[in-house]
C-alpha positions as CSV (number, residue, x, y, z in Angstrom):
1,X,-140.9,30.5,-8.4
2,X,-138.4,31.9,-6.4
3,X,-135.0,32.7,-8.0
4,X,-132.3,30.0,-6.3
5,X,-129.5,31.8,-5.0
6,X,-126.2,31.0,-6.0
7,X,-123.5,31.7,-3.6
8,X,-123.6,32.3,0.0
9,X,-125.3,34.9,1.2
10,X,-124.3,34.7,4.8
11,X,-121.0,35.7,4.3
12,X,-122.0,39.1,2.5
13,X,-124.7,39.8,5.5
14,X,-123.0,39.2,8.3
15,X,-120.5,42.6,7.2
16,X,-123.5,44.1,8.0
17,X,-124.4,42.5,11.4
18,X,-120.6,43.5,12.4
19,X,-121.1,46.9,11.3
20,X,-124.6,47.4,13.2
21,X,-122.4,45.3,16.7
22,X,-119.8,47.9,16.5
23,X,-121.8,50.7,15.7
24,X,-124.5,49.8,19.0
25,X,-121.7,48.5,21.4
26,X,-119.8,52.4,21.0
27,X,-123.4,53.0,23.5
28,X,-123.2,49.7,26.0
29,X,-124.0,50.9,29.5
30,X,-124.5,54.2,29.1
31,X,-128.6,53.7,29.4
32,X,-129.4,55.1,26.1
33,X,-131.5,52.5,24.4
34,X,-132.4,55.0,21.5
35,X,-129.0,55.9,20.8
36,X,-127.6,52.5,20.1
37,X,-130.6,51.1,18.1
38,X,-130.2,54.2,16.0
39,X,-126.2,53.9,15.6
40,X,-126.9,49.7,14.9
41,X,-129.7,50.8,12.0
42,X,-127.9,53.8,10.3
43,X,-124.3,51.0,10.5
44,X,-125.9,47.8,9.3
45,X,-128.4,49.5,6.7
46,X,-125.6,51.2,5.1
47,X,-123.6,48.0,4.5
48,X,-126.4,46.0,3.7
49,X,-127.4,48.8,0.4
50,X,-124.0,47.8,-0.7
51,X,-124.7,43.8,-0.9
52,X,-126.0,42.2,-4.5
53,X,-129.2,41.7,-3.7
54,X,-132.2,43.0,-4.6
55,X,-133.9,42.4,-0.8
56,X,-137.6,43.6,0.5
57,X,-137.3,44.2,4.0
58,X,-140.4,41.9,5.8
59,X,-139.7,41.7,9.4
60,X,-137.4,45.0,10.8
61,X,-137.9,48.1,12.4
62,X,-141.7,48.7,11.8
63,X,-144.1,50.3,9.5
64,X,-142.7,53.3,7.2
65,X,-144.3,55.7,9.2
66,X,-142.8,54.7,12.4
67,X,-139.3,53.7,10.8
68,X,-137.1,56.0,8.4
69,X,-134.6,53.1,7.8
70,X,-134.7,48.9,7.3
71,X,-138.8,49.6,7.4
72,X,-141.0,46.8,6.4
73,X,-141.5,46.9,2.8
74,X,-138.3,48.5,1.7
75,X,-136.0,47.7,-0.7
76,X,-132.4,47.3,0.1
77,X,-129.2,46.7,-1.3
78,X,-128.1,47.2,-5.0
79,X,-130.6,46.1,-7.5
80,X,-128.7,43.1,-8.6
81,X,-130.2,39.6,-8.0
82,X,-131.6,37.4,-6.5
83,X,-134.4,38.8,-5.2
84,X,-134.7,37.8,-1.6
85,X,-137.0,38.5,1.7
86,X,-134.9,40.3,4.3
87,X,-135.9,40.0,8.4
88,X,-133.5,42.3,10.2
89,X,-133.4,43.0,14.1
90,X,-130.5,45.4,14.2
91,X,-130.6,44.7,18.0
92,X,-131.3,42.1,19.6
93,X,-131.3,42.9,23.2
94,X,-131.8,47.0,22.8
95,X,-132.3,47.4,26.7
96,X,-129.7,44.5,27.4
97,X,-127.4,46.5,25.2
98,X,-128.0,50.1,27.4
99,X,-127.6,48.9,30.5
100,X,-124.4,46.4,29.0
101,X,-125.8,43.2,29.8
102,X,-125.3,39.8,28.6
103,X,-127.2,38.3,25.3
104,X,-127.3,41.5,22.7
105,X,-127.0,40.6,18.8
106,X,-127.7,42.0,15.5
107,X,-129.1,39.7,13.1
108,X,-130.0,39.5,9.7
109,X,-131.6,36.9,7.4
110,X,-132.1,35.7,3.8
111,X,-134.6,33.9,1.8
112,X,-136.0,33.6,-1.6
113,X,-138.4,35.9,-2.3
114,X,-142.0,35.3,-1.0
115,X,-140.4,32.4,1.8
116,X,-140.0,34.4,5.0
117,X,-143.5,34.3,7.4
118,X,-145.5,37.5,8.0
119,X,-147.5,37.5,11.1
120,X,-151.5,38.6,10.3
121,X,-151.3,42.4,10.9
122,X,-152.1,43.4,14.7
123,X,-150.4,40.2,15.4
124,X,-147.0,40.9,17.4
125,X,-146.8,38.0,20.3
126,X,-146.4,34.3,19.6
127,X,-145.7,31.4,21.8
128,X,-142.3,29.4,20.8
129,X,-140.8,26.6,21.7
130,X,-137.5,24.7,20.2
131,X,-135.3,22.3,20.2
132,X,-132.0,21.4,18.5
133,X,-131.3,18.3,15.8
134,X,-130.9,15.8,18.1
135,X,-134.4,16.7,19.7
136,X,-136.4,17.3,16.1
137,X,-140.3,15.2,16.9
138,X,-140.0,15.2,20.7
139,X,-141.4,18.6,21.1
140,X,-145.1,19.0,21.2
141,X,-146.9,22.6,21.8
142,X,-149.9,21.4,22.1
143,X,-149.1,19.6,25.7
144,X,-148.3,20.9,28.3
145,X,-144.7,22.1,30.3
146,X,-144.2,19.5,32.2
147,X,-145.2,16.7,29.6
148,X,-142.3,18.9,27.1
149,X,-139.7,18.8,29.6
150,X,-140.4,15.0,30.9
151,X,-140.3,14.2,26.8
152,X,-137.3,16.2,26.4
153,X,-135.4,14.6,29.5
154,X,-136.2,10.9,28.3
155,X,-135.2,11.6,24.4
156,X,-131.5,12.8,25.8
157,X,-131.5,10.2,28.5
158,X,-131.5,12.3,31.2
159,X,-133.6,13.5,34.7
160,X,-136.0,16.8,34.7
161,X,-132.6,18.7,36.5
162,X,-130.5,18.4,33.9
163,X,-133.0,20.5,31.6
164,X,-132.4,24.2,31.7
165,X,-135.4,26.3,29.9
166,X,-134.7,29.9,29.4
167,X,-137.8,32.1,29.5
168,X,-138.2,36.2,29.4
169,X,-138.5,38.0,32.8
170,X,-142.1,39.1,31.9
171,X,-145.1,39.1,34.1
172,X,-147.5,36.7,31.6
173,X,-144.3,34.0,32.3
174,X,-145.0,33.9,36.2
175,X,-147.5,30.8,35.9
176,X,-144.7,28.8,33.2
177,X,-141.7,29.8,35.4
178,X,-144.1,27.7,38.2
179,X,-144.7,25.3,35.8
180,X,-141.3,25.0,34.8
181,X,-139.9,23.9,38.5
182,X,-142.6,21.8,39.1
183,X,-141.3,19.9,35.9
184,X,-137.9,19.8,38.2
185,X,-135.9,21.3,35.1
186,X,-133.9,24.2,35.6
187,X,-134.9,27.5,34.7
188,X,-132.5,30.8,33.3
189,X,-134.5,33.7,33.7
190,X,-133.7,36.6,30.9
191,X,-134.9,40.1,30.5
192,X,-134.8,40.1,26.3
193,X,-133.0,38.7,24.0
194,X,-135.3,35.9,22.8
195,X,-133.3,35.3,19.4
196,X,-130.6,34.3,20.6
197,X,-132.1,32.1,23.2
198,X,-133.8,30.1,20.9
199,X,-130.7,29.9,19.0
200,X,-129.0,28.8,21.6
201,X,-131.7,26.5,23.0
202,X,-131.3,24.3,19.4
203,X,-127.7,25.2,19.2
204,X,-125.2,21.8,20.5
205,X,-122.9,23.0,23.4
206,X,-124.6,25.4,25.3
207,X,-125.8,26.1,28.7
208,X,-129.4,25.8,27.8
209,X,-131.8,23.4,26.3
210,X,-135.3,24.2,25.2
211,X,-136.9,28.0,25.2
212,X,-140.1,28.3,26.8
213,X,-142.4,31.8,26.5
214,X,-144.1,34.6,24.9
215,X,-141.9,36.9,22.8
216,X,-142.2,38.6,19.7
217,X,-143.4,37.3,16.2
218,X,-140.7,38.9,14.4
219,X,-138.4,37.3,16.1
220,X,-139.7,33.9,16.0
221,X,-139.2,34.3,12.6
222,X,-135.6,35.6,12.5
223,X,-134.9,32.6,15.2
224,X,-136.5,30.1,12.8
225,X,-134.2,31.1,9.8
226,X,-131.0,30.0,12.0
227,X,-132.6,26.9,13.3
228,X,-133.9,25.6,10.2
229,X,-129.7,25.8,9.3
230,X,-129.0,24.1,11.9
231,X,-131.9,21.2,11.5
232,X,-133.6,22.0,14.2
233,X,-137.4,22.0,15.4
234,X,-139.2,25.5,16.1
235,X,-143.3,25.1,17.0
236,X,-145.3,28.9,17.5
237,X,-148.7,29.3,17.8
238,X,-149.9,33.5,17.5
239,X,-150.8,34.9,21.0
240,X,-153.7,37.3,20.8
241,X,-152.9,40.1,23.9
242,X,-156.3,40.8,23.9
243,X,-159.9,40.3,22.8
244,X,-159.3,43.3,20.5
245,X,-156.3,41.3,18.4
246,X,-157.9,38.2,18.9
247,X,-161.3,39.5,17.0
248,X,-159.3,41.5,14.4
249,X,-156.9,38.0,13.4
250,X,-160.3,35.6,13.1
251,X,-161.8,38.6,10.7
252,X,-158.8,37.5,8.4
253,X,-159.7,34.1,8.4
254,X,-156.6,33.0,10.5
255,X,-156.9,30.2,12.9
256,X,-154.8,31.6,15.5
257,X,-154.5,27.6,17.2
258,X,-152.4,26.6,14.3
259,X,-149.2,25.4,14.8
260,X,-146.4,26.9,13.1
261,X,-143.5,25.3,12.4
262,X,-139.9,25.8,11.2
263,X,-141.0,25.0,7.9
264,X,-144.3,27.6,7.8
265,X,-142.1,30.1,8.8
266,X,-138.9,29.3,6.3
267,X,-141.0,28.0,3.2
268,X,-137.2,27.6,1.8
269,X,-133.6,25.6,2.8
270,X,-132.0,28.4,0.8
271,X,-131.6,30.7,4.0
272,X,-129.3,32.7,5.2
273,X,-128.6,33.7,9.3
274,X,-125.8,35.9,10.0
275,X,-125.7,37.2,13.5
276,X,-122.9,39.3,15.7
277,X,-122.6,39.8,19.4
278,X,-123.1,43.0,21.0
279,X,-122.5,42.0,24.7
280,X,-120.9,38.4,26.0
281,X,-124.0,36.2,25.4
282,X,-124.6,32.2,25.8
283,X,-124.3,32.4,21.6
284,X,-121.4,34.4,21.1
285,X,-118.8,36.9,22.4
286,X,-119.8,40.7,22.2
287,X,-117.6,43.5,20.6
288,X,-114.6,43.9,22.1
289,X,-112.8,47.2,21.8
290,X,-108.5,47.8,21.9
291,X,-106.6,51.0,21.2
292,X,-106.6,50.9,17.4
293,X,-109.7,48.6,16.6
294,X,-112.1,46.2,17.8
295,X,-113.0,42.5,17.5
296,X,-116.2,40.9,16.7
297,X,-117.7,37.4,17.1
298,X,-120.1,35.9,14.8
299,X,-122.6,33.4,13.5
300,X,-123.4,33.2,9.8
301,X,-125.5,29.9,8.6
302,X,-126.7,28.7,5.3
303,X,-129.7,26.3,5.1
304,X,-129.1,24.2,2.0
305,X,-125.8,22.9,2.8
306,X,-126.4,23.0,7.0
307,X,-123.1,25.2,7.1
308,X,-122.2,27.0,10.6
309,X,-119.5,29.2,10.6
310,X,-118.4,31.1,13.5
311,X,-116.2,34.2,12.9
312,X,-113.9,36.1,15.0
313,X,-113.1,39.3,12.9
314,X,-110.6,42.2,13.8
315,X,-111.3,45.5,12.6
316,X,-108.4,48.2,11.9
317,X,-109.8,51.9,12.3
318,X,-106.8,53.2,10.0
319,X,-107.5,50.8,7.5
320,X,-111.5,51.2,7.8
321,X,-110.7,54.9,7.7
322,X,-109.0,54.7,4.7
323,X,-111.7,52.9,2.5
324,X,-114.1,54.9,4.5
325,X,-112.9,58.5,3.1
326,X,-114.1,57.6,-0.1
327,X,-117.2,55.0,0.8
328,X,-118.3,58.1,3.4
329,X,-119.9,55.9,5.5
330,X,-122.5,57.7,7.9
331,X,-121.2,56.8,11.2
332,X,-119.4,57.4,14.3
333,X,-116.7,54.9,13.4
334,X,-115.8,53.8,9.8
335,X,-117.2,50.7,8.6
336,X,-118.0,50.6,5.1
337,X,-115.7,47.7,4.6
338,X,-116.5,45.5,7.6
């Protein structure tokens, strides 16, 4: 059985999402994708070794060989329990974050040990959908667009044009961006980021109202963790690119028509989401920079008690510095103590 965790585990992580914004918004708009992911990975894994945990990276950068740091399978922070399953996207938004567009994070998440979702191997694409708590039962993956949107718009009361869907700017989407306006709903077109728009999709108050698309496995996953704090409803199905993964997913016995819900890809309420903004986004601010520091704007969640914080956090660089000289924290800017 996994071990419960005692205290709140969001508000240890998200140090490490503010170290991995600050460390990846030094690079906004200066077109170096590469540069900032490595800045965000070398920041947040740094403060993350520090945290009481004994964590097993499942969802992050990649297999060993393709990763040096926050690799699937290794262990991270100091030993201590509880043991926990770690999913990590140091950015959020890598090519949004380059060219110093809207809708970058870096996120991190927490769950008992054994409770976070691992797609099949060869698996990376599923199809998502979600909805916030006052929407949980309405949504239905199965159907179609249209009938999702018309469902959607008669639970809240509303007409078709007063739903917004936010969908990635990817070729595949051209058919359900059609779909979408035949519905009547609205439509925000983004180029990544797909984390945070499902966040925001379930989250109360924002500008959009259900995600629609193809993105990543890993981060349906990461996206589940902070909706199943907020109460909210997540449905995925995998999405085969080809006959080759399709083939290689049936050997394994996996019926890749399943639907996957919050709860298959959470197996816990003991979760943790932390997230920080890199650039202005529809979740939260991005890193903003002064002459002696910088502030940051976060999310951190827990799932048993349905918490959501939202932080605003100034950072000193004399200060940082200080603590820093003896921490020696291997980056640009000191951060040990975020």
């Amino acid at each position: 059985m996994a071990d419960e965790i005692t205290r709140n585990l969001g508000m240890e992580l998200v140090r490490a999402t503010e170290a991995g914004a600050l460390a990846a918004a030094r690079w906004m708009g200066r077109g170096d994708k590469n540069a900032a992911d490595g800045a965000a990975v070398n920041a947040l894994r740094h403060v993350l070794g520090s945290v009481d945990m004994h964590g097993v990276v499942v969802i992050g950068e990649g297999e060993k060989d393709e990763a040096p740091m926050l690799y699937i399978g290794e262990e991270i922070g100091n030993g201590h329990s509880p043991d926990v399953d770690i999913a990590v996207d140091p950015i959020d938004g890598t090519r949004l974050t380059a060219l110093g567009l809207p809708g970058a994070i870096a996120v991190v998440a927490a769950a008992p040990c054994g409770t976070l979702y691992g797609a099949p191997p060869g698996i990376y694409y599923m199809e998502k959908l979600a909805v916030g708590p006052d929407a949980v039962g309405v949504i239905d993956i199965t159907q179609s667009i249209k009938w999702n949107i018309q469902a959607l718009a008669r639970h809240k009361g509303c007409a078709p044009s007063d739903i917004t869907a936010i969908i990635l700017d990817r070729p595949r989407h051209a058919a359900m961006i059609g779909e979408i306006r035949e519905a009547g709903a609205r439509v925000k077109i983004i180029g990544d980021g797909d984390v945070a728009a499902a966040i925001a999709a379930a989250t109360p108050d924002t500008a959009v109202d259900i995600p629609i698309g193809i993105g990543g496995a890993p981060e349906a996953v990461l996206a589940a963790a902070a909706i199943r704090c907020i109460g909210g409803e997540m449905q995925c199905r995998l999405y085969p690119r080809n006959e080759q993964e399709r083939w290689q997913v049936e050997g394994l016995g996996v019926d890749i028509h399943q639907v996957l819900r919050t709860e298959d890809l959470v197996r816990s309420d003991d979760v943790y989401f932390a997230a920080t903004g890199i650039t202005d986004g529809d979740l939260v601010r991005g890193v903003q920079f002064y002459s002696d520091g910088a502030t940051t704007h976060s999310l951190i969640m827990r799932g048993k008690t349905g918490t959501v914080r939202r932080m605003e956090a100034h950072h000193r660089w004399k200060k940082l510095a200080m603590y820093s000289s003896l921490a020696a924290a291997p980056v640009e800017v000191p951060l040990a103590s975020v």
